[in-house]
C-alpha positions in Angstrom: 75.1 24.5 -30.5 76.8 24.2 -33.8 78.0 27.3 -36.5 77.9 26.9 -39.8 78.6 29.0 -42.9 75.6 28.6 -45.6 76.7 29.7 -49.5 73.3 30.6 -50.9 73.1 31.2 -54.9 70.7 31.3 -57.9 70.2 32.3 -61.3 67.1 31.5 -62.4 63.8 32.7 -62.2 63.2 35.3 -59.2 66.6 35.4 -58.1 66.3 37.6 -55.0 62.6 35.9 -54.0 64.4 32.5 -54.0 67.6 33.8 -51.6 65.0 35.1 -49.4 62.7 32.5 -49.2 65.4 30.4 -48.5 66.4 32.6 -45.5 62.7 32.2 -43.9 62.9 28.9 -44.4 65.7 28.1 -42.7 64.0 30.2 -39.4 61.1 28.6 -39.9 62.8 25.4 -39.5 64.3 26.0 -36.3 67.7 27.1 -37.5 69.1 30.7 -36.2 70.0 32.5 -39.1 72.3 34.5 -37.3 73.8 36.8 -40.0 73.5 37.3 -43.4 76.2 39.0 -46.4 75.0 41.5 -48.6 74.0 39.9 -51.8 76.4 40.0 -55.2 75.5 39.6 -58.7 78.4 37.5 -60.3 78.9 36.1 -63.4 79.1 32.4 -63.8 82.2 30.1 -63.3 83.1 26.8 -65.1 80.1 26.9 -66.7 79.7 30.5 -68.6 76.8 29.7 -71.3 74.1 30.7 -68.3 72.7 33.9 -66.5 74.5 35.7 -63.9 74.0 34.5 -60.5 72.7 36.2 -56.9 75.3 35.2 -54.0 75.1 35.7 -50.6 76.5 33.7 -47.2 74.5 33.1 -44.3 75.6 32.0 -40.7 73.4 29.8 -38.6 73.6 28.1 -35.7 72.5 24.7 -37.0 72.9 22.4 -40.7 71.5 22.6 -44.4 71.9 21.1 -47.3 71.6 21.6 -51.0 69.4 21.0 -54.0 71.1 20.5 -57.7 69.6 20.4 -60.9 73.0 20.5 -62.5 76.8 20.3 -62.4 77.9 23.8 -62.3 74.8 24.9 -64.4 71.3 26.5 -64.0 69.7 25.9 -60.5 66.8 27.9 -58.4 68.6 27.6 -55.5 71.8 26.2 -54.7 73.4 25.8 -51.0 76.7 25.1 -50.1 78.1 24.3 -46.5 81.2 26.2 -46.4 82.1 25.6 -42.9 80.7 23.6 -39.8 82.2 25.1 -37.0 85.8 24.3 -37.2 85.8 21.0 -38.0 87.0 19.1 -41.5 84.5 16.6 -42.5 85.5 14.5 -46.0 82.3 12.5 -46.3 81.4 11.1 -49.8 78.7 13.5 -50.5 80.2 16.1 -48.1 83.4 17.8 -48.1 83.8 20.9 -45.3 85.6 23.3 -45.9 84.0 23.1 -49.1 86.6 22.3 -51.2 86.5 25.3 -53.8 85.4 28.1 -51.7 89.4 29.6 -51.7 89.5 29.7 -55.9 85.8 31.7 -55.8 85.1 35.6 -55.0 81.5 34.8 -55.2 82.1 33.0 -51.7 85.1 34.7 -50.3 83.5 38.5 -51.0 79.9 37.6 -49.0 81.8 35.5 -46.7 84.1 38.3 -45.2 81.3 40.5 -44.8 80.7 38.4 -42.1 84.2 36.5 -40.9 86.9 38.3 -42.5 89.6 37.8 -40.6 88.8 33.8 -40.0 91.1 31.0 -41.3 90.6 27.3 -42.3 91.5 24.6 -39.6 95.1 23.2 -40.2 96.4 21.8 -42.2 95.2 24.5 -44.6 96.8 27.0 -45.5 96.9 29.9 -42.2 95.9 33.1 -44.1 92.6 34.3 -43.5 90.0 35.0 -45.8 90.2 38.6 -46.5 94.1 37.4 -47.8 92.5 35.1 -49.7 89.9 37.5 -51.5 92.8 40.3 -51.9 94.5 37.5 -53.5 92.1 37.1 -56.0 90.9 40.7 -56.8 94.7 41.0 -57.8 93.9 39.0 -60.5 90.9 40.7 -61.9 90.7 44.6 -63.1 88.6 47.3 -61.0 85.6 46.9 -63.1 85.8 42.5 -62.5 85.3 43.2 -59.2 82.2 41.8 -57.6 79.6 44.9 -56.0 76.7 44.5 -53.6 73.5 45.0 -54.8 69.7 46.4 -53.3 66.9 45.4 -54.0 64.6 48.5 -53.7 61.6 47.2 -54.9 60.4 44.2 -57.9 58.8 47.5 -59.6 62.9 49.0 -60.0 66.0 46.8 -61.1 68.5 46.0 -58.9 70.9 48.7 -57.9 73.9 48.8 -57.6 75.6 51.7 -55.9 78.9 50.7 -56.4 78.2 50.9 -60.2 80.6 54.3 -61.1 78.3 54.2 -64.4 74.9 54.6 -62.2 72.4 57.0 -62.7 70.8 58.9 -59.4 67.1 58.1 -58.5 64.9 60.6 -58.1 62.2 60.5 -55.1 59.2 63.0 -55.3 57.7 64.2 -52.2 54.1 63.9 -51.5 52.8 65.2 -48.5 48.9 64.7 -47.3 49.6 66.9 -44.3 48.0 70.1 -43.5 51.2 71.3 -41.7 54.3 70.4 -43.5 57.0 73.1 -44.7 57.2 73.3 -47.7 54.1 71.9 -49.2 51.7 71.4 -46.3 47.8 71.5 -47.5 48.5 71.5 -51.1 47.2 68.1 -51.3 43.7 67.2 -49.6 44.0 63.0 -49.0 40.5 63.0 -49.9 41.1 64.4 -53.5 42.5 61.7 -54.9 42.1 62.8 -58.7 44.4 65.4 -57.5 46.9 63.0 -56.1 47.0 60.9 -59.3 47.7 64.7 -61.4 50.3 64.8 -58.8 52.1 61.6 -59.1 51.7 61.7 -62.7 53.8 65.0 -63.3 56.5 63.4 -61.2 56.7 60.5 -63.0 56.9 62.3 -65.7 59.5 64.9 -64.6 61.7 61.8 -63.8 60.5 60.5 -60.3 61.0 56.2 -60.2 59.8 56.7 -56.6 57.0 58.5 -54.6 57.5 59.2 -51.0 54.3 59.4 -49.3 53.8 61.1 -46.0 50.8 62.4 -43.1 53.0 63.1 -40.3 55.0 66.5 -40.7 58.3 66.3 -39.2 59.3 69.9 -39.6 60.4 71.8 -36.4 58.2 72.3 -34.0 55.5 70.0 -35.5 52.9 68.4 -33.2 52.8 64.6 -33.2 49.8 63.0 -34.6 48.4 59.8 -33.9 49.0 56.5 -36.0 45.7 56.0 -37.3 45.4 59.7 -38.5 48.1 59.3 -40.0 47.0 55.9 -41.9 43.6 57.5 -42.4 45.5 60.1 -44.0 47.9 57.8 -46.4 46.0 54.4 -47.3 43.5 55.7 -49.7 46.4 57.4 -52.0 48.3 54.0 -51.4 45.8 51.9 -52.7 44.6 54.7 -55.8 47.9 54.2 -56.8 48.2 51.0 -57.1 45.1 50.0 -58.9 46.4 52.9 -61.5 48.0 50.4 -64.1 50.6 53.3 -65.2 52.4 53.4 -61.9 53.4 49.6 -61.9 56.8 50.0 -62.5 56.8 53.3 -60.1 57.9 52.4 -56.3 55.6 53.9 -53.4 57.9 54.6 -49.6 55.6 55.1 -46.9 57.3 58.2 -45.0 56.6 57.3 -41.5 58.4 56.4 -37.6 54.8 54.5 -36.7 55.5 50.3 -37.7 51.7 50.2 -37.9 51.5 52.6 -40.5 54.4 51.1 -42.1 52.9 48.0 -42.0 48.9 48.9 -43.1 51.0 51.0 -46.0 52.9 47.7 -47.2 50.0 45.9 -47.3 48.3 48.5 -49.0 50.7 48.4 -51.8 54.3 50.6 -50.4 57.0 49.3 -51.5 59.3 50.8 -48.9 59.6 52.2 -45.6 61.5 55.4 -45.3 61.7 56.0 -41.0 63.3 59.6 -40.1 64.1 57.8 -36.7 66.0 54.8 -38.0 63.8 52.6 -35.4 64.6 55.0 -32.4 61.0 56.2 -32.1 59.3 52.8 -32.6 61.6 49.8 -31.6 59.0 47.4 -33.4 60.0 49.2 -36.9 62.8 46.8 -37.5 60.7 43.5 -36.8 57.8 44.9 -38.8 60.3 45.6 -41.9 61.6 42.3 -41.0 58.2 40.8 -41.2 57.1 42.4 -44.2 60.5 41.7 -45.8 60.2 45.4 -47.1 63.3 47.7 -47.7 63.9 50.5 -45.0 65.3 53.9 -45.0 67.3 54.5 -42.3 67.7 58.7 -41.5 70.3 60.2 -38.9 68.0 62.1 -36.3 67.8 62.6 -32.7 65.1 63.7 -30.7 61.5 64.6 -32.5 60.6 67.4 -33.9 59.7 69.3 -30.9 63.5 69.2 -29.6 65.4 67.9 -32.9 66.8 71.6 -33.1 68.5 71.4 -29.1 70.6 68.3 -30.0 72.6 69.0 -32.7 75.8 68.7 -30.5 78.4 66.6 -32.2 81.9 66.8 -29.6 83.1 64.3 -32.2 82.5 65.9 -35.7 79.1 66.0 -37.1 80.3 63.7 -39.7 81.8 60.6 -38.0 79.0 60.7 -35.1 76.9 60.5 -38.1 78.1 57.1 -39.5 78.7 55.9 -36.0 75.0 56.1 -35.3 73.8 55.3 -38.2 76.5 51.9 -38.5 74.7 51.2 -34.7 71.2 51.6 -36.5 72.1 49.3 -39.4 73.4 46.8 -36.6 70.1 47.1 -34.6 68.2 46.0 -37.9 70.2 43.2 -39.0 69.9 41.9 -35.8 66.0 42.3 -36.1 66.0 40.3 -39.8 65.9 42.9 -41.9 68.4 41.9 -44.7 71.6 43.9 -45.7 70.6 44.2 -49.2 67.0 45.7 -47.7 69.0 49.0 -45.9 69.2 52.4 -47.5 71.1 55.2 -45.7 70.4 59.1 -45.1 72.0 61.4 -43.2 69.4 63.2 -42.1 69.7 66.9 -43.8 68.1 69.3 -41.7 67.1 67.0 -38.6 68.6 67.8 -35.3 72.1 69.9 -37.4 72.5 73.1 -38.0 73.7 75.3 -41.1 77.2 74.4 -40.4 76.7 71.1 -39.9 74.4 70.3 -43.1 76.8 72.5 -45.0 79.7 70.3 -43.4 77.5 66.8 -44.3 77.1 67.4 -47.8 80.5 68.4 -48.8 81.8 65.4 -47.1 79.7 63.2 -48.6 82.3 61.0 -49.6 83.4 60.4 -46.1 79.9 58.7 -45.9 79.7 56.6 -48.9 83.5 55.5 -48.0 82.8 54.4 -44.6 84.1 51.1 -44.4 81.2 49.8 -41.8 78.6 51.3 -44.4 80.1 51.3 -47.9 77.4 48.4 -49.3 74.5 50.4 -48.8 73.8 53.1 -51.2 72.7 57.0 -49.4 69.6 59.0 -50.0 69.3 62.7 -49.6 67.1 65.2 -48.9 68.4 68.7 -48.8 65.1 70.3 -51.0 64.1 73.3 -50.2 65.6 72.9 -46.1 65.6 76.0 -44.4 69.7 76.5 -44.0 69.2 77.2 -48.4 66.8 80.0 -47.4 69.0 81.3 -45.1 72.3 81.1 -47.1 70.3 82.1 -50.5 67.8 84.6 -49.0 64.5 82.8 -50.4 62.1 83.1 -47.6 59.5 80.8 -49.1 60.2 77.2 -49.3 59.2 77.2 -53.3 61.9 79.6 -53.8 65.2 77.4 -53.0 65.1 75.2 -56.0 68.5 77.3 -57.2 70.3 76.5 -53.8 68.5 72.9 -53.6 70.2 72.5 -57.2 73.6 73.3 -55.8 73.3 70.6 -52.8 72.0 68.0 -55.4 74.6 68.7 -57.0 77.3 68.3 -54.1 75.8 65.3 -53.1 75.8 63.7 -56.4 79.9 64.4 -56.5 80.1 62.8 -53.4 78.1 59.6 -54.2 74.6 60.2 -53.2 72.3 57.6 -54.9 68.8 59.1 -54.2 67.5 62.5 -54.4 64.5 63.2 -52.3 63.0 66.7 -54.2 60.1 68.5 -54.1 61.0 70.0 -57.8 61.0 67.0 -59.7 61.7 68.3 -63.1 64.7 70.7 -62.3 66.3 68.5 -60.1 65.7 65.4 -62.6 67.2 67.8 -64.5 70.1 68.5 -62.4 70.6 65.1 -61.4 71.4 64.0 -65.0 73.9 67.0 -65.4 75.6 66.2 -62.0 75.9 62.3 -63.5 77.2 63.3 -66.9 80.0 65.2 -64.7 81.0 63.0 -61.9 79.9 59.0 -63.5 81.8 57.1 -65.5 80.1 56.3 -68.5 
């Protein structure tokens, strides 16, 4: 079996389509695509009268080759062997090591997500490629510095949550549940002109995103089955997307069940946002695979019958955190889902106590700085939780916008990307006051 190192790039047309389509195609082929880099928007090389490219590396356990349309210009798709496994082949119309790949962050950044510590066969040079890549950043200021990118939905530009100058999404919670916390029966699934008023309010209060839920996973909430709870979701789905003013508006599907996920998806969700991170339903991460649909990944444990018994954390609350949530990510790549397809959130709330959300959010840093997890960009979702009752004294769940306010705000300092509210307005509000504070402009 033979490992090689595939440079993927484009920049034209649907940049991200054409990257991905050319990872299914490659499976479908028979190769392994093995791993795959986060994907980098870089500017062009040689070449600079052209748009920005898409990068990524890919490592399979077969051959590709590549389609031009132009020296160093404009091309769909362009594919580069950058290493076969360790040999040195100097063909005429193939050269491997590709002989540029050194002189390039656009290769050497994607290419140590994945081998960072590798060298080129003698007689090259010895020092690996994360030496190499230092090399170059030396050379460049902080703001040249290549970032990953996510693709969240088509209906949202790329984001980049390495971007200091980024504004914070907002995600408005709608819940067709009859038992939920905060807002359980407030909305009937059947009242669909009531739904639209909804949605409408928080997209205009701010909201680029509408997380959709019929399972409640408060504490102590009884599990329903998957078809209630796609009985319960699809008709908003598909109301929402025959509404022509919510095309450039993003619908998650709030759900552990990949057959919801997946009749959601189809039914016009844009995302999947899983409070289990896969543990609940194993198939989660082949059906996002499948779908090639971004997933949320949440920090829980248990269900919401014994969330509250687990929150033991002999290590630190924070650090068991990212080490389940970096075994989560691992569990998905492995599965297909693609890097730049992974959101993160630490689960606010589920299976922690005050101490330990209190603990969470002003650390937040410590999350977004992980070095296993620092590409992905963090979600959330402290609204209304019942540790702000306790702390603020608001015994109803519509009261704790003041001490939601103050975790948004936290979380914003420490680098949170999306805000998951309830109060869409305030907290849009908020948001763009914690920004102006802690984002370079």
């Amino acid at each position: 079996m033979h490992r090689a190192f595939i440079a993927l790039g484009s920049n034209l047309g649907d940049r991200i389509g054409t990257l991905e389509k050319a990872i299914r195609e490659m499976a479908f082929r028979g190769f392994h695509v093995k791993r795959v880099s986060s994907v980098y928007e870089t500017a062009p090389m040689y070449k600079t009268d052209q748009p920005s490219f898409l990068n990524a590396v890919c490592e399979i356990e077969e051959f590709c080759g590549r389609v031009r349309l132009e020296e160093n210009g404009p091309r769909t798709l362009d594919l580069d062997i950058l290493l076969f496994d360790n040999r040195i082949i100097a063909e005429n119309r193939l050269l491997v090591p590709h002989k540029l790949m050194l002189e390039r962050e656009f290769v050497l950044r994607p290419l140590c997500d994945l081998v960072p510590e590798t060298r080129l066969p003698p007689p090259y040079d010895p020092r690996s490629f994360r030496s190499y890549l230092r090399g170059l950043e030396k050379e460049k200021s902080e703001a040249e510095h290549m970032e990953s990118i996510t693709h969240l939905s088509s209906r949202l530009p790329y984001y980049r949550n390495s971007d200091p100058s980024r504004s914070t999404l907002i995600m408005a919670i709608l819940n067709l549940t009859p038992d939920s916390f905060s807002d359980g029966g407030l909305h009937n699934p059947n009242d669909l002109a009531q739904v639209e008023d909804t949605v409408r309010a928080a997209v205009a209060g701010g909201a680029r995103i509408i997380d959709i839920g019929g399972q409640s996973t408060r504490p102590g909430a009884q599990l329903i089955s998957s078809s209630t709870e796609i009985h319960r979701v699809l008709p908003a789905i598909k109301h929402l997307r025959k509404t022509r003013e919510f095309d450039d508006v993003a619908i998650s599907i709030d759900t552990f069940y990949a057959p919801v996920a997946k009749a959601a998806v189809n039914a016009g969700a844009d995302i999947i946002n899983d409070v289990t991170a896969g543990r609940f339903d194993p198939s989660m991460f082949s059906t996002a695979a499948a779908l090639n649909t971004p997933l949320i990944l949440m920090h829980s444990r248990g269900n919401p019958s014994n969330m509250n018994t687990l929150a033991q954390y002999l290590q630190g609350v924070v650090a068991e955190v990212l080490d389940e949530l970096a075994e989560s990510v691992r569990l998905a790549k492995e599965s297909g889902v693609l890097p730049w397809h992974i959101i993160l959130d630490p689960g606010i709330g589920f299976a922690k106590d005050q101490s330990q959300n209190l603990e969470i959010i002003s650390n937040f840093g410590k999350l977004r700085c992980d070095e296993r997890l620092r590409q992905f960009p963090w979600l959330v979702g402290s609204s209304r939780k019942g540790f702000i009752g306790k702390i603020t004294g608001a015994k109803s769940a519509d009261g704790r916008a003041w001490g939601t306010a103050a975790t948004v705000t936290a979380c914003i300092q420490g680098g949170a990307d999306i805000i998951r509210v309830h109060d869409v307005a305030e907290m849009s509000q908020v948001a763009k006051m914690a920004d102006a504070m802690y984002r370079k402009k």
